[in-house]
C-alpha positions as CSV (number, residue, x, y, z in Angstrom):
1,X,36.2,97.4,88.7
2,X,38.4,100.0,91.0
3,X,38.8,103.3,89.8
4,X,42.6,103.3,88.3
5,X,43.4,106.1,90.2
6,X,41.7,105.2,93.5
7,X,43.2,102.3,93.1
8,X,46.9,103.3,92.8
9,X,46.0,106.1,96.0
10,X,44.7,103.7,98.2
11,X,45.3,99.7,99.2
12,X,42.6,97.0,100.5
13,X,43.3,95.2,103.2
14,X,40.9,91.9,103.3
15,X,40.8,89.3,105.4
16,X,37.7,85.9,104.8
17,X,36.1,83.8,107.0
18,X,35.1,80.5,105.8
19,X,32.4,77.8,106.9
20,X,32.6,75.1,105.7
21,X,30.1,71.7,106.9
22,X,31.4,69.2,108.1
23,X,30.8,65.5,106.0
24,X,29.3,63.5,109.4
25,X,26.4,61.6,109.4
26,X,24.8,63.3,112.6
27,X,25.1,66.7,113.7
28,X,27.8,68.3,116.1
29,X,26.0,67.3,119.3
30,X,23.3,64.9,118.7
31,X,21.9,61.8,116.4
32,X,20.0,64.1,114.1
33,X,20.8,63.5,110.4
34,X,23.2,65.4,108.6
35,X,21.8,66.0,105.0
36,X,21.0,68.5,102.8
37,X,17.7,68.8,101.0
38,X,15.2,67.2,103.4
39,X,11.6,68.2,104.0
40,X,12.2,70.9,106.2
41,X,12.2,70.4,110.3
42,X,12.1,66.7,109.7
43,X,16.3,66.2,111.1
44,X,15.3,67.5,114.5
45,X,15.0,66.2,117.9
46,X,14.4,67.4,121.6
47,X,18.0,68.2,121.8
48,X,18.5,70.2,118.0
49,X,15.4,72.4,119.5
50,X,17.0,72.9,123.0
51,X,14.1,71.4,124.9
52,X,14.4,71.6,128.8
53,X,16.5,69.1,130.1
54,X,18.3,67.3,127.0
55,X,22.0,67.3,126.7
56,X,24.6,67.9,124.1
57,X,27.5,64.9,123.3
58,X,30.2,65.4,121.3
59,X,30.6,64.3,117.6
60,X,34.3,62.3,117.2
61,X,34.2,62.3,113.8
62,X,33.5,66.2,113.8
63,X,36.7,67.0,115.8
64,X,39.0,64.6,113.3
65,X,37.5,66.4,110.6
66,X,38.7,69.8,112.2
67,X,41.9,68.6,112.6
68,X,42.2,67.2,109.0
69,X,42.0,70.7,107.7
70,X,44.6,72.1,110.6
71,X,47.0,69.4,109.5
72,X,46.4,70.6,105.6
73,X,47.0,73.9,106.1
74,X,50.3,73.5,108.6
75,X,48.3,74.6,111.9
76,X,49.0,74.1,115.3
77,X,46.9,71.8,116.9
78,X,45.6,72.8,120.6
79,X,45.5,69.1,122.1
80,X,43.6,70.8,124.8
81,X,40.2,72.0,123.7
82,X,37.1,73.4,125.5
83,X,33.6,74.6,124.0
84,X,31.7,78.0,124.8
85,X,28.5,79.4,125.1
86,X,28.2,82.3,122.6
87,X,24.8,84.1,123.3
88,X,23.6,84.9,120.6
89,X,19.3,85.4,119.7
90,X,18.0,84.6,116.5
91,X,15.1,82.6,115.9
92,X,17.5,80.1,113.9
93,X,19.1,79.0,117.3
94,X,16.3,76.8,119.3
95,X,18.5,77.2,122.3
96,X,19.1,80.7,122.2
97,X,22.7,80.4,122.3
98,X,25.0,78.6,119.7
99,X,28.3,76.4,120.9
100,X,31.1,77.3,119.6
101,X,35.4,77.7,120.6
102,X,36.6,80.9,121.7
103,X,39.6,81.0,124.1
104,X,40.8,77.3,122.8
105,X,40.5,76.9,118.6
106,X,41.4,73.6,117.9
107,X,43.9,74.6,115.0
108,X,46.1,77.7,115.6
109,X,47.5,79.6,112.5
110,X,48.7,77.8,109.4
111,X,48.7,79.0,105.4
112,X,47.1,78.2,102.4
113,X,48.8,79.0,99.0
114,X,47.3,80.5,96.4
115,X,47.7,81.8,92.9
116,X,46.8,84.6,90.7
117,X,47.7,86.1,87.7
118,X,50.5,88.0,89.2
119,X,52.5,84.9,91.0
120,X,52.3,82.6,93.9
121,X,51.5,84.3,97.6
122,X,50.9,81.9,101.4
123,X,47.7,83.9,103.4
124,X,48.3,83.0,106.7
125,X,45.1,81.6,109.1
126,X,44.4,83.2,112.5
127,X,42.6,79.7,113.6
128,X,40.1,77.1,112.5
129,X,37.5,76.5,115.1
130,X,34.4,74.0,115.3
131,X,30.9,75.4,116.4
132,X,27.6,73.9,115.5
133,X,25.5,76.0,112.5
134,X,22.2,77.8,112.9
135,X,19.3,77.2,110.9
136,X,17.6,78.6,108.5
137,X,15.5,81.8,108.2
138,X,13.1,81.6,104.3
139,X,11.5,85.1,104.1
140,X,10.6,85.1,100.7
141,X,8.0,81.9,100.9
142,X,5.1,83.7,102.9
143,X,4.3,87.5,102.3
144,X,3.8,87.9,106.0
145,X,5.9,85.5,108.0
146,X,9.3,84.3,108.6
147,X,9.2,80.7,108.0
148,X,12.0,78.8,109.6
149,X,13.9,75.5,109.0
150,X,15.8,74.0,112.2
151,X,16.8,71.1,110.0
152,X,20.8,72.7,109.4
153,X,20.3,74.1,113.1
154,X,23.3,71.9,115.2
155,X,24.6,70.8,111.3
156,X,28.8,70.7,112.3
157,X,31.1,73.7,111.4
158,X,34.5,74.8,110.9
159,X,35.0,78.5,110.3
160,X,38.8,79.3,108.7
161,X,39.6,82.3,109.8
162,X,42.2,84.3,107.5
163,X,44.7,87.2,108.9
164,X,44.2,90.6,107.2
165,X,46.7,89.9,104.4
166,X,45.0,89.8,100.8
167,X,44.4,92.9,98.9
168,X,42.6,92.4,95.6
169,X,39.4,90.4,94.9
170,X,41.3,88.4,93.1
171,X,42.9,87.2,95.7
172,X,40.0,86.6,97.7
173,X,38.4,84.3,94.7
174,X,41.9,82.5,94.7
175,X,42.1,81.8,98.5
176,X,38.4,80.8,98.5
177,X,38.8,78.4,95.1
178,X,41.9,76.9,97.0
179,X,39.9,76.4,100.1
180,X,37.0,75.0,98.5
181,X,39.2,72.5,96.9
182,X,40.7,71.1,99.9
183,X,37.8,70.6,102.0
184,X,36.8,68.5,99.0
185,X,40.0,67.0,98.3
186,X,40.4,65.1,102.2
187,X,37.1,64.6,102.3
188,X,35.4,66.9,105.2
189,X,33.2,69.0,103.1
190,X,31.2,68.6,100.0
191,X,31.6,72.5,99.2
192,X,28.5,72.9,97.3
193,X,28.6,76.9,97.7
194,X,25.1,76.3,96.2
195,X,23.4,74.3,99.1
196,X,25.3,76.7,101.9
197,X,27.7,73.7,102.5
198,X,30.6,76.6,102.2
199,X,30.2,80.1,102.8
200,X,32.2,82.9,103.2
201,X,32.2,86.3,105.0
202,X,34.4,88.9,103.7
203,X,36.2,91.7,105.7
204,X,37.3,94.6,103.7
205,X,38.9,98.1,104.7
206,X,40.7,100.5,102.5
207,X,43.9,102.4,103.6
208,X,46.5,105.0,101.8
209,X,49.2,103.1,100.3
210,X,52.4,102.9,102.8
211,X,50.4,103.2,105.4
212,X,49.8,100.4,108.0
213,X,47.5,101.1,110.5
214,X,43.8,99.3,109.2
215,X,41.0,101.4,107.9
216,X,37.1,101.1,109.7
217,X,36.2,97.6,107.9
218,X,32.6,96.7,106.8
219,X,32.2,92.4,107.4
220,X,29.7,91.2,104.2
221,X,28.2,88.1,105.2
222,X,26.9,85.3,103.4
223,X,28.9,85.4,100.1
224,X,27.8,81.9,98.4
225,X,30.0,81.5,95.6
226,X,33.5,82.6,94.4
227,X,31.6,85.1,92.2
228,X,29.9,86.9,94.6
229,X,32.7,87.1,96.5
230,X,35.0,88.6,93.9
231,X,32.3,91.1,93.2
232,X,31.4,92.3,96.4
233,X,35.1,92.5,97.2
234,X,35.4,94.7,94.6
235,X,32.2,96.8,94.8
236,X,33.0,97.2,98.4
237,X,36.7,98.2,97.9
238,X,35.6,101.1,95.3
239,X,32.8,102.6,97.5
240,X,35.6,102.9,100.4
241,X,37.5,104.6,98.4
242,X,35.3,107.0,96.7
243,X,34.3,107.3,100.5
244,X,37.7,108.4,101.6
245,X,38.5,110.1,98.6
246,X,35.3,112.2,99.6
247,X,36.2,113.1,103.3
248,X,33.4,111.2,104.2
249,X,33.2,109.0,107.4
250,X,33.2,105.4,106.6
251,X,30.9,103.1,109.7
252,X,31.9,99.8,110.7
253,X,29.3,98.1,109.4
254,X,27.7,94.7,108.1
255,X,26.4,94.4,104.8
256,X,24.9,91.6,102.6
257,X,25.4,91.0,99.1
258,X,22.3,91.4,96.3
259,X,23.3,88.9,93.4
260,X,20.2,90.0,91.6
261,X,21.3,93.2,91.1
262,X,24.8,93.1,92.1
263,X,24.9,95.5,94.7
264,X,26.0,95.6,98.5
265,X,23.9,96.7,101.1
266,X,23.6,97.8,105.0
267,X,21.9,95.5,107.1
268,X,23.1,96.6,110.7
269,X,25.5,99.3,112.0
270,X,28.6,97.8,114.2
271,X,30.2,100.8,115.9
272,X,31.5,98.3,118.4
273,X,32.3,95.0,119.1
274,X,29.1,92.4,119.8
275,X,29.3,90.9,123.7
276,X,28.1,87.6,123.3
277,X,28.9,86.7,126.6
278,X,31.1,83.7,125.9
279,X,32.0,81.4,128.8
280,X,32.6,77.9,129.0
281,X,29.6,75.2,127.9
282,X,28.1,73.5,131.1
283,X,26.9,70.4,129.5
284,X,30.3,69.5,128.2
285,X,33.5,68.3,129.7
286,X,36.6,69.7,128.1
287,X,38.4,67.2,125.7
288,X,42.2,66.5,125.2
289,X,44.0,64.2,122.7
290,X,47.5,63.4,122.4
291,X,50.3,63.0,119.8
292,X,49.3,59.8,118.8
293,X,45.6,61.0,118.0
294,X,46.8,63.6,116.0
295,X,49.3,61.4,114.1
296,X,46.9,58.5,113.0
297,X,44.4,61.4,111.6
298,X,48.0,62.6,109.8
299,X,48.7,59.3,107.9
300,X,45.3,59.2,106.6
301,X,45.1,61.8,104.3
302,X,46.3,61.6,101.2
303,X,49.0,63.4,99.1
304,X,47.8,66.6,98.8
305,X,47.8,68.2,95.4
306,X,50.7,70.9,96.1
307,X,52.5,67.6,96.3
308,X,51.4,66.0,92.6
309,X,51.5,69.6,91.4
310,X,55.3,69.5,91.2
311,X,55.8,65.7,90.8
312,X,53.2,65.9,87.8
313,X,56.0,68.0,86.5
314,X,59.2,66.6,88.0
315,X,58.2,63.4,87.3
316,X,56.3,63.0,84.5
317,X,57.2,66.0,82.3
318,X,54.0,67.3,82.2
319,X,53.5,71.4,82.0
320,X,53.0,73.4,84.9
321,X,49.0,73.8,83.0
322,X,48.4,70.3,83.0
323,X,49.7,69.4,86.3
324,X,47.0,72.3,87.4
325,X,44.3,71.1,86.4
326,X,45.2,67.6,87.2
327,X,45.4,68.7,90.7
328,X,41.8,70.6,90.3
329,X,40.1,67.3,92.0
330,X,41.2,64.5,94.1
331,X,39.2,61.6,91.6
332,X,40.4,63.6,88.5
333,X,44.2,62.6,90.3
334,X,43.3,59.5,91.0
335,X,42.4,58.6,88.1
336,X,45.5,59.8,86.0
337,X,47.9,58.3,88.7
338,X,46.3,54.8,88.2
339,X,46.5,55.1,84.0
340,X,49.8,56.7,84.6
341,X,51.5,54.2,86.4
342,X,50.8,51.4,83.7
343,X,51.8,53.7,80.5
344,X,54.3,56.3,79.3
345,X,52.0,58.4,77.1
346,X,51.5,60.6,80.0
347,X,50.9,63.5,77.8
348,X,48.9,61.7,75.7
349,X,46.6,61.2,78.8
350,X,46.2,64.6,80.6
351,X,45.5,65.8,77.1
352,X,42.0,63.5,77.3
353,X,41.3,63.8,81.1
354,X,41.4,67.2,80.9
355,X,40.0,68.1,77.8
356,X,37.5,65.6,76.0
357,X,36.5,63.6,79.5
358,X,36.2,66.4,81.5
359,X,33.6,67.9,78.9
360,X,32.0,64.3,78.2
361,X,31.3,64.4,82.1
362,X,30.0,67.4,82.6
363,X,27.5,67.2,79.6
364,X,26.0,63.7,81.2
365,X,26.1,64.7,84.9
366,X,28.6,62.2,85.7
367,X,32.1,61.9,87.4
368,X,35.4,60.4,87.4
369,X,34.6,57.7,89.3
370,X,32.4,56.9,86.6
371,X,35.3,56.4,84.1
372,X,35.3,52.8,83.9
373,X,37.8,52.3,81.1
374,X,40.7,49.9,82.0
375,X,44.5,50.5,81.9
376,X,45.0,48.0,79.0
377,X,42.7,49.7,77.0
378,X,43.4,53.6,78.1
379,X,46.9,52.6,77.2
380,X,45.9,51.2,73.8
381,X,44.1,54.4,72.7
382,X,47.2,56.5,73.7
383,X,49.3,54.2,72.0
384,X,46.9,55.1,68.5
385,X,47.6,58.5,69.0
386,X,51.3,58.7,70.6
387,X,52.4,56.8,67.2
388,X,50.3,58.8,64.7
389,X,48.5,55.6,63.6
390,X,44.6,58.1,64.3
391,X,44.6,61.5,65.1
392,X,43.5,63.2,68.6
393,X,40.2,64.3,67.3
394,X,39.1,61.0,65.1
395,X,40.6,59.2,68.5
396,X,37.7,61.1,71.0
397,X,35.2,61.1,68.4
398,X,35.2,57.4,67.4
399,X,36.7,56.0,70.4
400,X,36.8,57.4,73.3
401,X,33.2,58.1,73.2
402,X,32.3,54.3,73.0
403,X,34.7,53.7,75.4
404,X,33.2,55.8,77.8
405,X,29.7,54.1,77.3
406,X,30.7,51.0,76.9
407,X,34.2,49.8,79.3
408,X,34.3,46.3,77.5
409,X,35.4,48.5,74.2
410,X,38.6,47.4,72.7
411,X,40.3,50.5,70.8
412,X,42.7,48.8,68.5
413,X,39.9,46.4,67.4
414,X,37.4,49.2,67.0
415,X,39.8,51.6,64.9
416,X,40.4,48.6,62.4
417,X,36.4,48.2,61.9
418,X,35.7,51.5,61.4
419,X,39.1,51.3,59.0
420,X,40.4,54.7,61.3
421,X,44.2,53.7,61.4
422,X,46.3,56.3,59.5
423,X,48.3,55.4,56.7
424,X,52.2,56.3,57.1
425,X,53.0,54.9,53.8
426,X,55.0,57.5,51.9
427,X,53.9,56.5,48.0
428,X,50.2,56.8,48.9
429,X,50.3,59.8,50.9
430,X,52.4,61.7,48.0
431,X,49.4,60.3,45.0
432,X,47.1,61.9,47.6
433,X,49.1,65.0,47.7
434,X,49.7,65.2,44.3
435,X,46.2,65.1,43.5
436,X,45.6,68.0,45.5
437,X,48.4,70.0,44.0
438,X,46.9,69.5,40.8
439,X,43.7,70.7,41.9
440,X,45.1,73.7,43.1
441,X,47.7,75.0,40.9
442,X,46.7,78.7,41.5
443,X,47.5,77.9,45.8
444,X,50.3,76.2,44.7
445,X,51.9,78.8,43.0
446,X,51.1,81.5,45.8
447,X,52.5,78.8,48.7
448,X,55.7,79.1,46.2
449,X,56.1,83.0,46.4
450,X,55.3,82.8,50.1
451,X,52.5,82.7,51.5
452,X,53.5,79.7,53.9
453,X,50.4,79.8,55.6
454,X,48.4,77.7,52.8
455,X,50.5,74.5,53.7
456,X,47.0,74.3,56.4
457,X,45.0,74.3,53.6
458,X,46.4,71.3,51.6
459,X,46.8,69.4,54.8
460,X,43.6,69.6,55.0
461,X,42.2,68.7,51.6
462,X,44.8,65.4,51.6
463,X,42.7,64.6,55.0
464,X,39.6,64.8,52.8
465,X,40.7,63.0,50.1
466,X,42.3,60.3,52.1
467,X,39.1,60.1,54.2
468,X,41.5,60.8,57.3
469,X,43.8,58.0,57.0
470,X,46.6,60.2,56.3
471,X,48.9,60.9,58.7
472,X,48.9,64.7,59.5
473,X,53.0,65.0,60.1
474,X,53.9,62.5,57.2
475,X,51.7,64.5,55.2
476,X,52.7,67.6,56.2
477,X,56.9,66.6,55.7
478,X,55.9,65.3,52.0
479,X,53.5,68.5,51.4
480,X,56.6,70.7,52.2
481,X,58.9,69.1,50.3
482,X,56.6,68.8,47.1
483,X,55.7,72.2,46.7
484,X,59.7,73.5,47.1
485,X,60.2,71.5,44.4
486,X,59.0,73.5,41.7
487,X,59.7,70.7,39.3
């Protein structure tokens, strides 16, 4: 964490780079697979290793993909686009050169809204541009060798590039968590952080509050998960300070990010800006779309969760939590728009998609489009619960379990079997509840001179003796009114 007082003396400036794979079948410029986890250098060809005389084509679906994001995040979209040439030699790039945008991003500016603790705050983009991805370097498999895998080499990209406008880590994990969950939400990115589907570099720089020229930045590169990130960010933003606060001279830099020992480290000096020579690719003819293009990509996404946010609250009462983390994922959405529209226990429902199925799914390894369970009988179970006839816990216990297992369930018919339907008769509730008081004369008498707090206790021991058919509110009603009355 930042130093309290460093952290009142001076302010962060970050800004994040994003790359995020695109979800094509082929690569960016050839028919090589696109797929994580093969046997390595087996999604190659002549034209992923930059043999002599092959040429690159464009990927369509690649370039609708970029523009899906632009369109999410309110960009401008160049409808005159070009690739470049960066030079840039690593063993990872066959060709020796990687192809990329420069001059002519396909999406210009645009913001993505986050939120943290502290409130609600738009980072605005610089551009999102496509380029093809390297491959991969594996140093720690041979104790003498880099061993290299040209299987992600040509693998499609789009890196988001933020404006220098966030200043906590916090609000580097929030930007990042937001991004990760619209790639995945239209559909153009798995953003398994894991498998290096999305990956983030992080600029940071520290300045004196009020001022607003930028510090020297240090760029940390390869940050794999929204941990990392927030960590780094933070490590990074306290040893620029403690640097400044020192007098000592603070070098543009690159640095990478040990998550075994959660440290930063320098892995090249960057005192000034890398040539890579950029000019225009040879081997590919500049492309243009028009307003139409861009308009049919438009009308296929789908409403975006900023949308259902506020009509999860507008419309269907629910709190601004719920409507949160119904908006977390596109099939968790689906899914409660589809049982939503055919009951009114809305409540009902985001209180066991996003508690008791959401754990249920993450304990077998299984997702929401494995939820099977039909509207007649989702709204069946909610309709137990909404009139008190079982409670929420006996309901996901005896229930909802089954039903996930087995879709053919029937809840109503299941509840009477297993006898589970609470009894809201008063006269049997109050010979429960006066066989409890009876038991309990001592807790009686100290719920009498106040301690208020007991009425849990007897609610509970009437659910006990009434084997849970009781109903907890009817019960609790009678319970009050039986111990005021001291007669």
């Amino acid at each position: 964490m930042l130093n309290k007082e460093n952290s009142i003396k001076y302010e962060a400036v970050i800004g994040l780079e994003v790359h995020a794979q695109l979800n094509t079948k082929s690569k960016l410029f050839s028919g090589d697979a696109n797929a994580f986890g093969a046997t390595p250098n087996t999604h190659v060809s002549a034209i992923t290793l930059g043999h002599p005389g092959t040429l690159p084509r464009m990927n369509k679906m690649a370039i609708e993909q970029a523009i899906k994001m632009g369109l999410v995040c309110g960009s401008t979209i160049a409808k005159f686009n070009y690739f470049a040439r960066k030079n840039y030699f690593y063993p990872d790039l066959p060709k020796g050169y990687q192809i990329s945008q420069h001059t002519t991003p396909i999406c210009v500016g645009g913001i993505v809204k986050i939120r943290t603790a502290i409130g609600e705050k738009e980072v605005q983009l610089t551009r999102i541009h496509l380029e093809e991805d390297a491959g991969k370097s594996i140093h720690d498999q041979h104790d003498t060798m880099t061993l290299l895998d040209y299987n992600r080499a040509g693998v499609p990209l789009i890196e988001i590039v933020t404006e220098p406008v966030m200043h906590t880590a916090d609000e580097a994990a929030a930007y990042l968590t937001e991004i990760r969950k619209l790639v995945r939400w239209i559909g153009v990115c798995y953003g398994n952080m894991e498998e290096g589907s999305l990956r983030c570099d992080a600029n940071v720089s520290v300045r004196l509050h009020g001022e607003t020229k930028l510090g020297t930045r240090v760029e940390v590169k390869n940050l794999n998960s929204i941990k990392h990130l927030k960590h780094a960010v933070e490590l990074e933003i306290e040893r620029l300070s403690s640097l400044l606060e020192t007098g000592e001279r603070i070098i543009q830099e690159t640095r990478s990010y040990d998550a075994d020992n959660g440290t930063t480290f320098s892995i090249r000096s960057k005192e000034d800006a890398e040539d890579y020579r950029y000019f225009p690719e040879p081997d590919l003819a500049p492309f243009e779309f028009d307003d139409l293009f861009i308009e049919t990509i438009r009308k296929s996404l789908p409403e975006l969760p900023e949308k259902l946010y506020k009509l999860y609250q507008e419309q269907d009462g629910l709190s601004a939590y719920d409507a949160l983390q119904l908006t977390e994922e596109r099939r968790l959405s689906d899914l409660f728009q589809r049982v939503a529209s055919t009951t009114p226990y809305k409540k009902q429902l985001a209180n066991f998609l996003i508690g008791p199925v959401r754990s249920y799914l993450s304990e077998h390894s299984k997702t929401w489009t494995d939820v099977a369970i039909t509207n007649e009988n989702w709204h069946q179970l909610l309709e137990l619960v909404a009139e008190g006839k079982i409670g929420f816990s006996l309901a996901v216990q005896k229930l909802l379990n089954p039903m996930l297992i087995d879709k053919a369930i029937d809840p109503v018919v299941l509840a009477n079997e297993l006898n589970l339907i609470q009894n809201a008769d008063n006269q049997e509730i109050q010979n429960w509840i006066n066989q409890v008081i009876h038991s309990m004369p001592d807790k009686a008498e100290e719920y009498r001179k106040g301690k208020k707090g007991l009425i849990g206790l007897f609610v509970g021991e009437v659910k006990k003796i009434s084997k849970g058919k009781a109903n907890p509110q009817k019960t609790t009603e009678l319970l009050q009114l039986t111990l005021n009355n001291k007669n």
